[in-house]
Structures are given as C-alpha cells and as structure tokens.
C-alpha positions as CSV (number, residue, x, y, z in Angstrom):
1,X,-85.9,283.5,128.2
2,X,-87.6,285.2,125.6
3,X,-88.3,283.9,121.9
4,X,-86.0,284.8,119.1
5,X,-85.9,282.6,115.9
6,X,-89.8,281.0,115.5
7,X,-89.8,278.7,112.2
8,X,-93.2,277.3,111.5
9,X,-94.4,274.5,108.7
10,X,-91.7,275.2,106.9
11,X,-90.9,273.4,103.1
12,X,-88.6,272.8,101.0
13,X,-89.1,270.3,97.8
14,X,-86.6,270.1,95.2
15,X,-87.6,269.1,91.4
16,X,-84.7,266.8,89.8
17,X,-84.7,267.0,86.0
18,X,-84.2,263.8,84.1
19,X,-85.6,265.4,81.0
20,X,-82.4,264.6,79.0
21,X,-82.7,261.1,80.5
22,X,-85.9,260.0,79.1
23,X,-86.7,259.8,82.5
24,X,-89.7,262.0,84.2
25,X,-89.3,264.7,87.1
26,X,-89.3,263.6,90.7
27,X,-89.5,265.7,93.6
28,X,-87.4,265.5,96.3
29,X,-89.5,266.5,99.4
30,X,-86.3,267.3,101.5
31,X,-88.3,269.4,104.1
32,X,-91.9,268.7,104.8
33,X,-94.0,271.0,107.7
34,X,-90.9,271.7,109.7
35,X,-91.7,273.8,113.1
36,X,-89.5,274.8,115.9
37,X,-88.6,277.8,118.2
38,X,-85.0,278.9,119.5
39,X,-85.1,281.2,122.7
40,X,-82.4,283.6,123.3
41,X,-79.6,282.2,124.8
42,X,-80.5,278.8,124.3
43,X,-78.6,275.8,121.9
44,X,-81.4,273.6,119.6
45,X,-80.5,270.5,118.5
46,X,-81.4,269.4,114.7
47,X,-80.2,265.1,114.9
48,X,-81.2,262.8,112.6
49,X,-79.5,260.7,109.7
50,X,-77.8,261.7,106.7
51,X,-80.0,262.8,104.3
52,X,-83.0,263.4,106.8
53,X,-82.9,267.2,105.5
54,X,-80.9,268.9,108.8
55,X,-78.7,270.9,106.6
56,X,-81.1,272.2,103.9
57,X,-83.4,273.1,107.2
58,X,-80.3,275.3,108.0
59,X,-79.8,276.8,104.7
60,X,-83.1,277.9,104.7
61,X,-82.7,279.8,108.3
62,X,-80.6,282.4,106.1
63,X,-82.4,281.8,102.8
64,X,-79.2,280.5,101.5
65,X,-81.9,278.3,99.7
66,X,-85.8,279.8,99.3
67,X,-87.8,277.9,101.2
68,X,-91.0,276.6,98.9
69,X,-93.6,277.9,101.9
70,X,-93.9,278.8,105.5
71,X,-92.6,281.2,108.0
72,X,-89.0,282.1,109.7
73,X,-89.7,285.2,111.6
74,X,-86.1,286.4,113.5
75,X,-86.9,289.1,116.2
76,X,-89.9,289.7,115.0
77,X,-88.8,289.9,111.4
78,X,-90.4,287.7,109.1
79,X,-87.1,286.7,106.6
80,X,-89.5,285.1,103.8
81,X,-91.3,288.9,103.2
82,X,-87.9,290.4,104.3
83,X,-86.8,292.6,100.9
84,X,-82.5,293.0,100.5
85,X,-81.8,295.7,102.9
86,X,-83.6,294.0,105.7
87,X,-82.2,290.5,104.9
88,X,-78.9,292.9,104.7
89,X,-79.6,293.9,108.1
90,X,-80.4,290.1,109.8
91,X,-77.0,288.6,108.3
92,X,-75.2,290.7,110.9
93,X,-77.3,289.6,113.4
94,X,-77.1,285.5,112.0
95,X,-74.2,283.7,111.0
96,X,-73.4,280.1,110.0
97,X,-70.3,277.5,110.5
98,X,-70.2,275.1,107.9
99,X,-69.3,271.6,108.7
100,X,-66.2,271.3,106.3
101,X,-63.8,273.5,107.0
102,X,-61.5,272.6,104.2
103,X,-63.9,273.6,101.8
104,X,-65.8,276.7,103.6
105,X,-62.9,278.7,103.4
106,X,-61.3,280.8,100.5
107,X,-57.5,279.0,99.8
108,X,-56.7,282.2,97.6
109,X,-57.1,284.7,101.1
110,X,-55.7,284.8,104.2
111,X,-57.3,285.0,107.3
112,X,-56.9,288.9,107.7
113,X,-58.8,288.8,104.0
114,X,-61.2,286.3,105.1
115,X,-62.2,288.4,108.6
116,X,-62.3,291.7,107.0
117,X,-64.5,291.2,103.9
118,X,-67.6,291.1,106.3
119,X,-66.8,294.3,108.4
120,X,-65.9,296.3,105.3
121,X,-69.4,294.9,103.0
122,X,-71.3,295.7,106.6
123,X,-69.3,299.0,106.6
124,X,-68.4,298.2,110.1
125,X,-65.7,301.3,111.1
126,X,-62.6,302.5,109.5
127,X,-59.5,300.6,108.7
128,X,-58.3,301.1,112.2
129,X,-61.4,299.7,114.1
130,X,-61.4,296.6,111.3
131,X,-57.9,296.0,112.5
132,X,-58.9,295.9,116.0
133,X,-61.8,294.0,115.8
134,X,-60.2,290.7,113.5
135,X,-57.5,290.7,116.2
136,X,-60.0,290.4,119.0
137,X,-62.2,288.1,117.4
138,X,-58.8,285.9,116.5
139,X,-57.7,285.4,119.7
140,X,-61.2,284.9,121.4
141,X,-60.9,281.6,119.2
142,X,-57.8,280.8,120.2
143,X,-55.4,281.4,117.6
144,X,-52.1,284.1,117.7
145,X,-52.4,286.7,115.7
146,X,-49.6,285.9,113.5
147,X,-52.0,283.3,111.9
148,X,-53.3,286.6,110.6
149,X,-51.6,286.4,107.5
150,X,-51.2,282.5,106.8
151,X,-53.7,280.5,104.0
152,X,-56.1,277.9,105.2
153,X,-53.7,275.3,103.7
154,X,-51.2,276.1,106.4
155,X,-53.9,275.1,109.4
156,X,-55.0,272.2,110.9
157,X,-58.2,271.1,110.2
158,X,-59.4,272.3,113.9
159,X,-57.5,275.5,113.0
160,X,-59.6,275.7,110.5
161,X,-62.7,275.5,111.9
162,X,-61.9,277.7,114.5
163,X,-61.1,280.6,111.2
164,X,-64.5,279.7,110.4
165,X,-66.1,280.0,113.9
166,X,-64.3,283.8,114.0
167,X,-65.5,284.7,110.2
168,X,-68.9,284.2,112.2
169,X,-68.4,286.1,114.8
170,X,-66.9,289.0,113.7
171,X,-69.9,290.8,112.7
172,X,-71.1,289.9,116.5
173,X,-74.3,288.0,115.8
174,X,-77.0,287.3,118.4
175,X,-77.9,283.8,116.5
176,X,-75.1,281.0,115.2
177,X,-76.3,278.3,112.6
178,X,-74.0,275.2,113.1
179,X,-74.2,273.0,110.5
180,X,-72.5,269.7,111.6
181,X,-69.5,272.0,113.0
182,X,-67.8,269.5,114.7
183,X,-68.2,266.2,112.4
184,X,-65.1,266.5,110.0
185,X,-62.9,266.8,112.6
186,X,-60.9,264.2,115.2
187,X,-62.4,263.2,118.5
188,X,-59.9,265.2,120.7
189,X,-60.2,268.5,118.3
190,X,-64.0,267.8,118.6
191,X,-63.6,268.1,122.4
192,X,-61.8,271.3,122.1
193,X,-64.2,272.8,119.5
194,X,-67.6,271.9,121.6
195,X,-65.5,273.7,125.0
196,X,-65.0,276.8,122.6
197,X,-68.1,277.3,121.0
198,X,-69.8,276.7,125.0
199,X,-67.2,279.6,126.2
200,X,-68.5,282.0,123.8
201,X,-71.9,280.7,124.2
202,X,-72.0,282.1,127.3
203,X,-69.2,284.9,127.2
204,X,-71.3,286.6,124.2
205,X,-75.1,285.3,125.1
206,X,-75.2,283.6,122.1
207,X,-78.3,281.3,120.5
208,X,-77.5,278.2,118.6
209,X,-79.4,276.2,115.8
210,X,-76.7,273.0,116.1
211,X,-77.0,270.1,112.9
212,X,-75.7,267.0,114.1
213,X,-76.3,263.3,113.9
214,X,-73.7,263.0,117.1
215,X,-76.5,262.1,120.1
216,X,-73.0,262.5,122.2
217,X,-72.3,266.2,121.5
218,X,-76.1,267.4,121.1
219,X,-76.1,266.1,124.9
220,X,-73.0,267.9,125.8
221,X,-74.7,271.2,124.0
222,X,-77.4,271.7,123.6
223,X,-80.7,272.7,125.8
224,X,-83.6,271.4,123.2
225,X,-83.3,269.0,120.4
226,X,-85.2,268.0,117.5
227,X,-85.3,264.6,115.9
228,X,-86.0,264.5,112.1
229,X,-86.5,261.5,109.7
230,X,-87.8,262.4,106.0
231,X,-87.8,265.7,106.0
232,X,-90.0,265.7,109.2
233,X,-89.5,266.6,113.0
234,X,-90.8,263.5,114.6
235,X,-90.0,264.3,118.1
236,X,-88.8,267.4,120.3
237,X,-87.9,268.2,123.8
238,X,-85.3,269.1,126.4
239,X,-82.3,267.3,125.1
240,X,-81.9,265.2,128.9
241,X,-85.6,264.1,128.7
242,X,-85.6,263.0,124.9
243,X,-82.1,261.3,125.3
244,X,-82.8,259.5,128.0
245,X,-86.6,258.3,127.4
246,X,-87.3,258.9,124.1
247,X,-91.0,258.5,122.8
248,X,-90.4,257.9,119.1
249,X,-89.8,254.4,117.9
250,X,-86.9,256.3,116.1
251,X,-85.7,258.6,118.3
252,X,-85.1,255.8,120.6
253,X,-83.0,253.6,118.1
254,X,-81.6,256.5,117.2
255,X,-80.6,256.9,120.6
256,X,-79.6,253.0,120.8
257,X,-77.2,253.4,118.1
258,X,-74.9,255.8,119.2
259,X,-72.1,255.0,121.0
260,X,-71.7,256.1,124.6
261,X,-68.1,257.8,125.5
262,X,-68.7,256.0,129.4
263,X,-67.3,252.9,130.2
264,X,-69.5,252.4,133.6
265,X,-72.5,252.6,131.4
266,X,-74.9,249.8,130.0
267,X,-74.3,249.3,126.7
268,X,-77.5,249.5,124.4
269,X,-76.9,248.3,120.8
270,X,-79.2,248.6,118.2
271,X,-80.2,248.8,114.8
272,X,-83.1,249.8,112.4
273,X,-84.7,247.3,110.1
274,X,-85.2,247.6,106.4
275,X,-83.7,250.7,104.1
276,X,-85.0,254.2,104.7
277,X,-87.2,254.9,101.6
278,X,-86.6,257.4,99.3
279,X,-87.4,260.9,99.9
280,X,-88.6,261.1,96.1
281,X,-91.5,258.0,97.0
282,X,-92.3,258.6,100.6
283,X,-94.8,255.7,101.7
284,X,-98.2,256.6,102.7
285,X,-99.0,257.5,106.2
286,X,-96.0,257.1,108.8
287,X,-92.6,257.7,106.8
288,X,-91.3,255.4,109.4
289,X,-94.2,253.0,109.5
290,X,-92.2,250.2,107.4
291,X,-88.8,250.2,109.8
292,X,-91.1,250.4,112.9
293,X,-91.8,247.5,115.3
294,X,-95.0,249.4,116.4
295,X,-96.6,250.1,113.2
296,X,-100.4,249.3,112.8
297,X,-103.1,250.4,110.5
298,X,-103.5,254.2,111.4
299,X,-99.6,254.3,110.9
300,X,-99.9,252.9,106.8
301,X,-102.7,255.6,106.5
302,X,-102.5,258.8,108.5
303,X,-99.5,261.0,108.8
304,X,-99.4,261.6,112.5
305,X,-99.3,265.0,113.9
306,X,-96.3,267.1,115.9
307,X,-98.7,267.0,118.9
308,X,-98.0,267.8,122.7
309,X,-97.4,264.1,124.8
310,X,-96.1,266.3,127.7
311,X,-96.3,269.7,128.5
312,X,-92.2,270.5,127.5
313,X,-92.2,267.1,124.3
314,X,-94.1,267.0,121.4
315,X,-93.9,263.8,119.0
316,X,-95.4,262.8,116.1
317,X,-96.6,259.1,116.6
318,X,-99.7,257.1,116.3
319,X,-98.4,255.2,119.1
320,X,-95.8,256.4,121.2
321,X,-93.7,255.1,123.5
322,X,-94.2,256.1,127.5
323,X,-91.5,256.6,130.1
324,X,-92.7,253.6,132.1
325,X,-90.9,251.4,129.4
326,X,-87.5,253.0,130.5
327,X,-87.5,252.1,134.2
C-alpha cells in the first residue's frame, strides 16, 4: 500500500479568556507533536479518553479548526499551505461522519436537500446525474429511496447515521474521517453500522481515520491504531499487536478497562489511579508519570520520545513494557 494522508508534529493549543473573570488566560494544549500516517486502503485507529484531543486531531485533518503548527500533507498536497481552491479540491476527495447524528444533520432539509447541496456546490453534473447519484448513494447505505424526502426527525438514530455516512460519500471520497461514528448509538445498531462502513470499505477502496475510545470496535476495524493521552500519541502499531500486548503503562490499562464482548475469555479488570491532570497545567516530564505504576526519575523530568521499540510499534515511554510480561 502506498501513503496517502502523512500528519507530522502536529498542534493545536487553545487560549481560554477569563479576562472578564478577573481571572488570567490559560492555554489549553489540546494537541501536542501529533504524528501519524494512513496508507491507502487502510482503517487508523485514534483511542484514547474523553478529552485526550481525538476529535480536535480530526478537525484539524480538514482544517475545520487551523492547526497552530505542523504538517498534513493529503496526496502529496500539503493542506496547511493549501490556498481555497485547492482545499476546494481535497474536500471532495475527504469527508467526515460526525459522531452525533441528531445534531450533524440539518432538521429544516430532507435528505434529498441534505445529499444534493454537496454535488451542486462541487458542480458535480446536471440535475439529472444529481438525481441519479443521491439514489445510488441512498441505497448503498441501506435505506429506500422513499426516505428521500422525510426529515431527520422521522429516523432512527441508526437511520441517521447512516444519512450522514451517504452525505459523505456522495462526493466519492478516497479518505473518511470518523469521528466517534458509532458511539451515540445502541449496541445492536453499532453492529450494523461497523458491517456497513467495512462493506464500503472495501466495495469503494476507501481509507479511514476512525476516533473512538471503544478498544472493541477499533479491533473489529481497524488495521493500525494510535493511543493518545494529553494531547499526545503515546503508543502506535498494528491494532492485533497493540491490543493484545500493549507496551504503554496506559495503553495497557486502557486495554484492561474495556469490556470484552466474549464470554470464554479471561476477564481483565482494571483501573487507573489518581485524576488525569489538566490539559491547561500538564506536569513536567511524563503526562502520565503521576497515574503510572512504573514512573521513576527520567519520567518526572524528560518528556519521552514517539521512538521505534519494534520495527511495525512505536511508544513513547521511558520504560516500557515488553511482550514477555504477556505470556
């Protein structure tokens, strides 16, 4: 497979005013040095907790929000020195799925409105060829074509979603950006979703940059995953090889913690100590150094670099944990 989306030391901080509080500016540092590579055809995982900076990551991929510094380079095209026309260009060729599909979607159009606006802004054929082409794209998701002129209020929330996943597709993109796509809805509609999104996946050669803090369905989808805490990647991999022997202290409570839809397997429970600090007063060194049974000196003082531990995982830990300790 060859490279398509390359996204290197990227950041994002965001200044909060409390001017009008009496109270001084803080910066929230919601992205710090984030770097990772999507090859075409392939599904990257971005896991991590609420608030670790997945979705703002995401935002950025379409400059939804201006990254502060780095690169995203798309096919060669660098998006950050990308003028309107060429950003113009790329949003044809990357979509997103929000994760809430109640509030993604216009309630004042109908799904005919909804599918066409991006065909006729892209100029994308005459009225006929529009036609055509929302009906396709309707049923490839799985819904009649009489939802064609129902409101979003009149769907189910998987319904929905599935509206959303066919606003994306529409314009026939070669990159999705899922952010959380799957989380607002039931288990079983979740299911159904993941089998969808994998059909056109492979029907369409799609690449996917998929947000989730579900361990279960970034196994089910996707091919490489990346584990953020603070604004950081602290760990990345094939998704098999992380999940199963993770070399973070995080990624492997992380791991621990989430459930496991198997009844046959051994149940690992698990928990992180202490509160996750604040992403406006990031400690010194390690942001994980004071939840982390392994912290020692270098950890308090040294922020550890993204570094190769084998030649497929990188990890950013003074003192990783090896395979051996999962036999």
């Amino acid at each position: 497979m060859s490279e398509l989306l390359r996204v290197d030391n990227l950041v994002k901080h965001f200044v909060s005013s409390g001017a009008r509080f009496g109270a001084p500016k803080s910066v929230v540092r919601a992205v710090n040095d984030v770097s990772f590579l999507v090859e075409r055809g392939s599904s990257m995982g971005l896991v991590g907790e609420s608030g670790c900076g997945k979705s703002t990551v995401a935002r950025t991929l379409l400059r939804l929000i201006e990254p502060d510094s780095g690169s995203i380079v798309f096919d060669g095209i660098d998006l950050r020195q990308a003028n309107a026309a060429q950003m113009r260009a790329v949003r044809q060729r990357v979509q997103i799925v929000f994760q809430d599909p109640y509030a993604s979607l216009n309630p004042r159009r109908t799904v005919r409105q909804t599918l066409e606006e991006p065909l006729r802004v892209h100029r994308r054929g005459n009225a006929r060829a529009i036609a055509d082409k929302i009906a396709k794209t309707l049923l490839d998701v799985g819904l009649p074509l009489d939802a064609l002129d129902r409101y979003p209020h009149e769907f189910s929330g998987g319904q929905r979603q599935r509206v959303g996943i066919a606003r994306a597709l529409v314009l026939d993109p070669e990159l999705i950006i899922a952010d959380e796509p799957v989380s607002a809805l039931d288990v079983s509609v979740q299911a159904q979703i993941l089998q969808l999104l994998a059909k056109l996946r492979k029907e369409r050669g799609l690449s996917f940059v998929f947000v989730s803090h579900d361990l279960g369905v970034v196994r089910q989808f996707c091919d490489t995953v990346s584990v953020m805490y603070l604004g950081r990647i602290v760990e990345s991999g094939p998704t098999r090889l992380l999940l199963d022997a993770p070399a973070h202290p995080y990624s492997r409570v992380l791991r621990d913690s989430s459930p496991v839809p198997d009844p046959g397997e051994r149940i690992r429970l698990s928990k992180i100590d202490g509160e996750i600090p604040s992403p406006t007063r990031l400690p010194a060194g390690c942001a994980f150094h004071p939840r982390c049974p392994r912290a020692d000196g270098p950890c308090m003082e040294h922020v550890p670099n993204l570094d190769a531990l084998e030649p497929e995982r990188k990890v950013a830990c003074h003192f990783p944990l090896m395979t051996r300790e999962y036999a």
